[in-house]
C-alpha positions as CSV (number, residue, x, y, z in Angstrom):
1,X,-117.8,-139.2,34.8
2,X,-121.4,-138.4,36.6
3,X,-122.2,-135.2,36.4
4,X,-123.3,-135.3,40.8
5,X,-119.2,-135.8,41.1
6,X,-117.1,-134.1,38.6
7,X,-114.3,-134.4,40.6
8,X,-113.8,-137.9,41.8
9,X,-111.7,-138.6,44.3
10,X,-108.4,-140.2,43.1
11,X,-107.5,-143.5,44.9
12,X,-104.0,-144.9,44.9
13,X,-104.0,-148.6,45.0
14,X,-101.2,-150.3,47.2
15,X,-100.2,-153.6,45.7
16,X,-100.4,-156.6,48.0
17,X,-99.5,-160.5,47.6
18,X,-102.8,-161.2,49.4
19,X,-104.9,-159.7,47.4
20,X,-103.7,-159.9,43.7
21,X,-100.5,-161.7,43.5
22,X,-97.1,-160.0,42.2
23,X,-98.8,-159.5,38.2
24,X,-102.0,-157.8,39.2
25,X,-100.3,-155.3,41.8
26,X,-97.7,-154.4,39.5
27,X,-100.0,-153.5,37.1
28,X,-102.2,-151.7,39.3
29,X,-99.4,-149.6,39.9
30,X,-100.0,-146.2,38.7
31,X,-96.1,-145.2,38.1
32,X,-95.7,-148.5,36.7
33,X,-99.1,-149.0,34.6
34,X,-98.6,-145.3,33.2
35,X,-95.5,-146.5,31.2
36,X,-96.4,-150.0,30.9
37,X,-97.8,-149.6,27.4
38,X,-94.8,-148.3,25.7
39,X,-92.5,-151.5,25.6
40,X,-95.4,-153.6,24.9
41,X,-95.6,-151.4,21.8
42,X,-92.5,-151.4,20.9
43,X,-91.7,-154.9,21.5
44,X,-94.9,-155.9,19.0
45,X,-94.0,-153.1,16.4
46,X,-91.1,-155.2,14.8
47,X,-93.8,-158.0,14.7
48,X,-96.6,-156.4,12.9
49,X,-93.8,-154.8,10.0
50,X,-92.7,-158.3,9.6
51,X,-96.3,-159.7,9.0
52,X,-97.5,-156.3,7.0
53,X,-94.9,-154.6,5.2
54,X,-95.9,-156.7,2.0
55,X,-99.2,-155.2,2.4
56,X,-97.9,-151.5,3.3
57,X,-95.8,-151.9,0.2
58,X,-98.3,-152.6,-2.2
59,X,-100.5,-149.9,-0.7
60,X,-97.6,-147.1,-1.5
61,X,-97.3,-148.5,-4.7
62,X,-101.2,-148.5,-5.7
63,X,-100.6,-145.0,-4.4
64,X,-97.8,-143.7,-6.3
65,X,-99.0,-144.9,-9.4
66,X,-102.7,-143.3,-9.0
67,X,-101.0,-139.6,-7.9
68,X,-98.8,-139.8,-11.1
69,X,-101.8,-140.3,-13.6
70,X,-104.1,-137.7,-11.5
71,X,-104.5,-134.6,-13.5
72,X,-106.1,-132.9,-10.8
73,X,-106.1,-133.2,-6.6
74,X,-108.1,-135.3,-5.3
75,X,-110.4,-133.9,-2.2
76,X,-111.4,-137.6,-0.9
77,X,-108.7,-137.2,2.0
78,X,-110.4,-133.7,3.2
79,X,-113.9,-134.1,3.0
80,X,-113.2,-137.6,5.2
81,X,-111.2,-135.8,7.7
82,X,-113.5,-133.1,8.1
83,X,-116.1,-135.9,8.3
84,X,-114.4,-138.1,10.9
85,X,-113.8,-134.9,12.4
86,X,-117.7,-133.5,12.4
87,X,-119.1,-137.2,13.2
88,X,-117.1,-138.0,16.0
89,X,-117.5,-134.4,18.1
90,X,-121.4,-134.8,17.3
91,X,-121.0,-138.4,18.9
92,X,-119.3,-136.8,22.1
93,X,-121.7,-134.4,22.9
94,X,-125.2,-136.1,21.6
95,X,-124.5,-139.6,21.6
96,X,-124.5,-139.8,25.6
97,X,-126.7,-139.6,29.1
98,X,-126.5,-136.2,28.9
99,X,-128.2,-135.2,25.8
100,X,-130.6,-138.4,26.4
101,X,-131.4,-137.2,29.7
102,X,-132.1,-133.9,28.6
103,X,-133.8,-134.2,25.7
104,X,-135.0,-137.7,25.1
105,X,-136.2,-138.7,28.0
106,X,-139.0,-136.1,28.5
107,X,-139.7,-137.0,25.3
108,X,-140.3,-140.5,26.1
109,X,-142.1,-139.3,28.8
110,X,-144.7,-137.4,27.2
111,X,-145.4,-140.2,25.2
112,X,-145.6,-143.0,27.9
113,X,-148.4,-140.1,29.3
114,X,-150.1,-139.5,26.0
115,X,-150.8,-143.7,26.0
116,X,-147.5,-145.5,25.5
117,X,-147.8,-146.8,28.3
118,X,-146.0,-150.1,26.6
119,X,-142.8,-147.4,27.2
120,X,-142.4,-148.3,30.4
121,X,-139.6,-145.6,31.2
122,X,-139.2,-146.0,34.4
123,X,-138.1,-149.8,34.0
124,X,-136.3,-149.7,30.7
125,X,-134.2,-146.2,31.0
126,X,-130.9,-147.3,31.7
127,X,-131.7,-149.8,28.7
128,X,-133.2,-146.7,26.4
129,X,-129.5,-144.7,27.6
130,X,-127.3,-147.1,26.3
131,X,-129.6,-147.9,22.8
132,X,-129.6,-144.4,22.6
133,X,-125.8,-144.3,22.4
134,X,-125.6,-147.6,20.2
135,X,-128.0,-146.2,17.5
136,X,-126.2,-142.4,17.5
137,X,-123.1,-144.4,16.6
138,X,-124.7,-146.6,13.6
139,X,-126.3,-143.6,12.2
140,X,-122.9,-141.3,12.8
141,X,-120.6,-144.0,11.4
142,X,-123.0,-145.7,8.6
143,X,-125.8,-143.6,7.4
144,X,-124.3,-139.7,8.1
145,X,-120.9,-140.6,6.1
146,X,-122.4,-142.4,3.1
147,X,-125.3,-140.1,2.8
148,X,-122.6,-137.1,2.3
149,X,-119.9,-139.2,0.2
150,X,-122.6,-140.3,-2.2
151,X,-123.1,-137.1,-2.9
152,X,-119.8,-135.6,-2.9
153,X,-118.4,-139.0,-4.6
154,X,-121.1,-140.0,-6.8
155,X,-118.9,-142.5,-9.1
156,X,-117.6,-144.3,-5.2
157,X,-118.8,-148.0,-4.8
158,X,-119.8,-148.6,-1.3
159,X,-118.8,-152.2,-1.9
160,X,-115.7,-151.5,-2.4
161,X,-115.7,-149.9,1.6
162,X,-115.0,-153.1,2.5
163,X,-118.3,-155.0,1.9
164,X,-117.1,-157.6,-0.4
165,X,-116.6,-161.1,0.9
166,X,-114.6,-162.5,-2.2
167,X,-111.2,-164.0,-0.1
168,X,-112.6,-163.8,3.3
169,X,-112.2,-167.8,4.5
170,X,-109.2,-167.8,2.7
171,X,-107.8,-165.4,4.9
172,X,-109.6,-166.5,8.0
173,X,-106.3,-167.7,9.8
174,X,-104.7,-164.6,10.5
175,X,-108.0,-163.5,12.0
176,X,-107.8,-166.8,14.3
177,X,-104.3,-165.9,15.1
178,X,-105.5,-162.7,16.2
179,X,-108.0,-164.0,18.2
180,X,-105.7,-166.1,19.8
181,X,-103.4,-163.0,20.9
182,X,-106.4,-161.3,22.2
183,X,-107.3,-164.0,24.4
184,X,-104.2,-164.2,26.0
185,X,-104.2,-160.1,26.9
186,X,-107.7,-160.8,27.5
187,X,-107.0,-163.4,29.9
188,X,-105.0,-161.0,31.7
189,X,-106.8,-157.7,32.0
190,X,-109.9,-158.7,32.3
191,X,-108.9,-159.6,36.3
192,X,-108.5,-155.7,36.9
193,X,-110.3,-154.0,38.7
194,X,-111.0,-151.2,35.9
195,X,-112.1,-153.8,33.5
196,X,-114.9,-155.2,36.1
197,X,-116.0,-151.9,36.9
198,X,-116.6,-150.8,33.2
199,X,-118.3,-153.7,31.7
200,X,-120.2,-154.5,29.9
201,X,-121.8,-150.7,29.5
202,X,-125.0,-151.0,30.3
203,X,-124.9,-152.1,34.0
204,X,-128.8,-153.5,34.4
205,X,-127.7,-156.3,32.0
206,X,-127.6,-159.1,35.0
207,X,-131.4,-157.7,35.5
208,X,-132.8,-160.2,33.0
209,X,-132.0,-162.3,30.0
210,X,-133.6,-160.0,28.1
211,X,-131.8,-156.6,29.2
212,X,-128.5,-158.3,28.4
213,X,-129.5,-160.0,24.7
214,X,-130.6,-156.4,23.9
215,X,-128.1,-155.1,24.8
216,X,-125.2,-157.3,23.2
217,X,-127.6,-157.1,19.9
218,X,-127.0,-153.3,20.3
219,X,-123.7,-153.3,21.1
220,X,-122.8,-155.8,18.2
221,X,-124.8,-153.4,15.8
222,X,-122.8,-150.2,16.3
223,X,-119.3,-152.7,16.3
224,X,-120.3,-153.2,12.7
225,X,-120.8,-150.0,11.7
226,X,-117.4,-149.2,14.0
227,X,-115.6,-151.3,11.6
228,X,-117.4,-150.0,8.4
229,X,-116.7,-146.1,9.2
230,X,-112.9,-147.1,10.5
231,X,-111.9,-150.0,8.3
232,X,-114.1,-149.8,5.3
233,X,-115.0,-146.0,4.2
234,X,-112.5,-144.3,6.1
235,X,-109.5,-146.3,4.7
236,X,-111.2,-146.1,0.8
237,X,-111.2,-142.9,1.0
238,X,-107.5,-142.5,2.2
239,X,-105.5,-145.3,0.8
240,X,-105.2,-143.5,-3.3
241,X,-103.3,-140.5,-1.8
242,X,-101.8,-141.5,1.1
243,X,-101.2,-145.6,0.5
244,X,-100.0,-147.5,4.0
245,X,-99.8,-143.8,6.1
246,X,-103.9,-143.9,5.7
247,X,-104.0,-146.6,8.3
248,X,-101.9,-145.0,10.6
249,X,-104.0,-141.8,9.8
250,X,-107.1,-144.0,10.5
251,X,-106.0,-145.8,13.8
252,X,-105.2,-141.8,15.8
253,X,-109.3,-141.1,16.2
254,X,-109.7,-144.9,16.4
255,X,-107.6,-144.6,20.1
256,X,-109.3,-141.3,20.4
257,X,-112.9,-143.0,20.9
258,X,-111.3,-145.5,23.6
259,X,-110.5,-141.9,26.1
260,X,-112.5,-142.4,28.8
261,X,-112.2,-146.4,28.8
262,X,-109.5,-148.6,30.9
263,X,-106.0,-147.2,30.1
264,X,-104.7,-150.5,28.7
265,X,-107.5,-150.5,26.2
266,X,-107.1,-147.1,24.8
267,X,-103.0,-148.0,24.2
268,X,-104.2,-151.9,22.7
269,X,-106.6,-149.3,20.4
270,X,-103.6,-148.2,18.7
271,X,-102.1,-151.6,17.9
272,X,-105.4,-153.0,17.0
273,X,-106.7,-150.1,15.0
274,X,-103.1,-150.8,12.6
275,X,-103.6,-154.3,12.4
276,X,-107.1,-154.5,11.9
277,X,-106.5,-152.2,9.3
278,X,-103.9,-153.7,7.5
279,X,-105.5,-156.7,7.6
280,X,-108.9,-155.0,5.8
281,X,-106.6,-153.7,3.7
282,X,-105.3,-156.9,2.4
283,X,-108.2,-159.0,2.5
284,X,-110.3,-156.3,1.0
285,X,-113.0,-156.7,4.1
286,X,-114.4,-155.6,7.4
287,X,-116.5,-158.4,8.3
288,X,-113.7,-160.7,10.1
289,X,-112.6,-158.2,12.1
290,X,-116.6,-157.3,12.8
291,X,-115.9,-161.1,14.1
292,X,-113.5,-160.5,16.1
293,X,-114.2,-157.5,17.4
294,X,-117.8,-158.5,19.1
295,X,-116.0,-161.8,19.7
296,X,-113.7,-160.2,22.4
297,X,-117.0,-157.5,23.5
298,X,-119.0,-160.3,24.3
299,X,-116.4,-162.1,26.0
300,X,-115.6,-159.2,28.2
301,X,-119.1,-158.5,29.5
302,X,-119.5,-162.7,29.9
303,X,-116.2,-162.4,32.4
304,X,-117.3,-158.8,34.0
305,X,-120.5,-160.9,34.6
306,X,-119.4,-163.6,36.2
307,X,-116.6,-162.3,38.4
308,X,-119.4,-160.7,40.4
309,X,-122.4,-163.4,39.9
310,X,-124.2,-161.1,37.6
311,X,-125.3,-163.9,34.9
312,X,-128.8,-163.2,34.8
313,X,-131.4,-165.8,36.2
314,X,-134.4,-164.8,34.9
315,X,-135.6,-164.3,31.1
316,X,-137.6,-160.9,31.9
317,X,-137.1,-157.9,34.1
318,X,-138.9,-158.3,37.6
C-alpha cells in the first residue's frame, strides 16, 4: 500500500464466462475465495499426517527423552521467540520503501553528488528499493540470529541448523513430489489477476536483462536465508523442548510474512511452512526446499512476465 493512497478503493469483481471461464470467476469471488482455503486445508491435512506422523513421532520422542535428562530449563525456546519476534518487526518497519526512501536514498544521493556518479540513482532506484529489502532480510534472518545465538549458545553447531548435506539425494523424491503439487496450484493461480499484478516484486525487471538477473540473484539470496532462519535455526532451537509442536510453532510467523501478498498464498504459507518443515526435519537439511522454493519464485515472475509481454529484449537498461 503507497503511501499517496492509503485507502484504496475496494473493487468487487463480477465473474463472467467471457472473460475467465466458470474456475477463475469462482475464485475471484470474494465470498467464495474468502472461505476457499479452509477445505483445501482440511482436505490435505489427513495427507500430510499420513506422510509425517513417522517423523512427528520421532521428534516427540527425541523430545521427551532430552526434558527427562535436563537438570535445568532450557531458555533456547525463549531467546528464539523473542528473536523471531525482534527480527521480524525490525524487517516491517526498516526493510521497506519507506525507510529506503527516507533514509537511504539521500544517502545515495549525496554520494552520486560527492563523485559516484557510477550510482546512477535516478536509473537504478526501483532496483536499489527492492536490494535494499533483499539484503535487510539476509542480514535479519542469517547474520542478526547467529551473531546473538553464538553468543548466548556458545556450545550450538550451526551445521547442525540444517547445513549438512549428508542424505539430501537420497531424499530428493519427496522434494520432486512436492514440486509436482506446486505446479499444479501453480498452474492455477498464477492466471489471477492478484498474482500478475504482484509479481515478481521489483516491477522494472522487463527493463533489461540485467534488472531482472539482479534481481532474481537477490531474490534467490534472501530465499536461502528464508529457509535457514525458518527451517534450519528456528526449528534447532525448538525441536529439544517442544519435538513436532516446534514446526507448527515455526510455520504461524512463516504465514505472518506472506500478509500483504495474494490471499491464496498467505493460506498455501501455512501448509508449506509444515511440510517444508517436516521434511527439514527428517532429512536433517534446508537446501532442497532452498530448491524448491526459488524453483516456484522464479517460475512465478517467468509467468507474471509473460502474461503481459514483459520478457525483457534488451541485455542493459536504455
Amino acid at each position: 500500500m503507497s503511501p499517496e493512497a492509503p485507502f484504496p478503493a475496494i473493487e468487487t469483481p463480477v465473474p463472467t464466462l467471457e472473460v475467465a471461464g466458470v474456475f477463475d470467476a469462482f475464485l475471484n469471488y470474494p465470498p467464495f475465495k474468502a472461505i476457499i482455503p479452509v477445505p483445501i486445508i482440511i482436505a490435505i491435512a489427513p495427507i500430510i499426517w499420513l506422510l509425517f506422523r513417522g517423523t512427528w513421532q520421532s521428534l516427540d520422542d527425541e523430545s521427551r527423552k532430552y526434558l527427562l535428562n535436563k537438570d535445568r530449563p532450557d531458555y533456547r525456546p525463549m531467546v528464539c521467540l523473542v528473536l523471531v519476534s525482534v527480527t521480524l518487526a525490525i524487517h516491517d518497519y526498516y526493510g521497506g520503501r519507506n525507510f529506503y526512501q527516507s533514509s537511504l536514498e539521500p544517502l545515495l544521493r549525496s554520494f552520486e553528488a560527492s563523485g559516484w556518479s557510477f550510482l546512477q540513482v535516478d536509473k537504478y532506484n526501483s532496483l536499489y528499493v527492492n536490494l535494499w529489502w533483499s539484503l535487510s532480510r539476509i542480514v535479519g534472518y542469517v547474520v542478526a540470529p547467529l551473531a546473538v545465538w553464538k553468543l548466548v549458545f556458545p556450545e550450538d553447531s550451526i551445521l547442525d541448523m540444517g547445513l549438512r548435506t549428508r542424505g539430501f539425494l537420497s531424499h530428493a523424491w519427496i522434494y520432486g513430489l512436492c514440486l509436482v503439487i506446486v505446479f499444479i496450484a501453480m498452474a492455477l493461480l498464477s492466471r489471477q489477476k492478484d498474482f500478475l499484478d504482484y509479481y515478481p516484486f521489483y516491477k522494472g525487471a522487463s527493463r533489461s536483462w540485467f534488472d531482472l538477473l539482479t534481481w532474481e540473484c537477490a531474490y534467490f539470496a534472501q530465499f536461502f536465508a528464508l529457509e535457514f532462519y525458518f527451517r534450519g535455526w528456528m526449528l534447532a532451537a525448538l525441536r529439544r523442548t517442544m519435538g513436532a509442536a516446534a514446526i507448527f510453532v515455526m510455520a504461524v510467523p512463516y504465514c505472518m510474512i506472506h500478509f500483504g501478498k495474494p490471499y491464496l498464498e498467505a493460506h498455501g504459507a501455512i501448509i508449506a511452512g509444515i511440510v517444508l518443515g517436516s521434511l527439514a526435519m527428517r532429512t536433517k537439511s534446508i537446501y532442497a526446499g532452498f530448491l524448491v522454493h526459488i524453483t516456484v519464485a522464479g517460475l512465478m515472475d517467468y509467468f507474471a512476465l509473460l502474461s503481459r509481454n514483459g520478457i525483457p529484449t534488451r541485455f542493459w537498461p536504455p
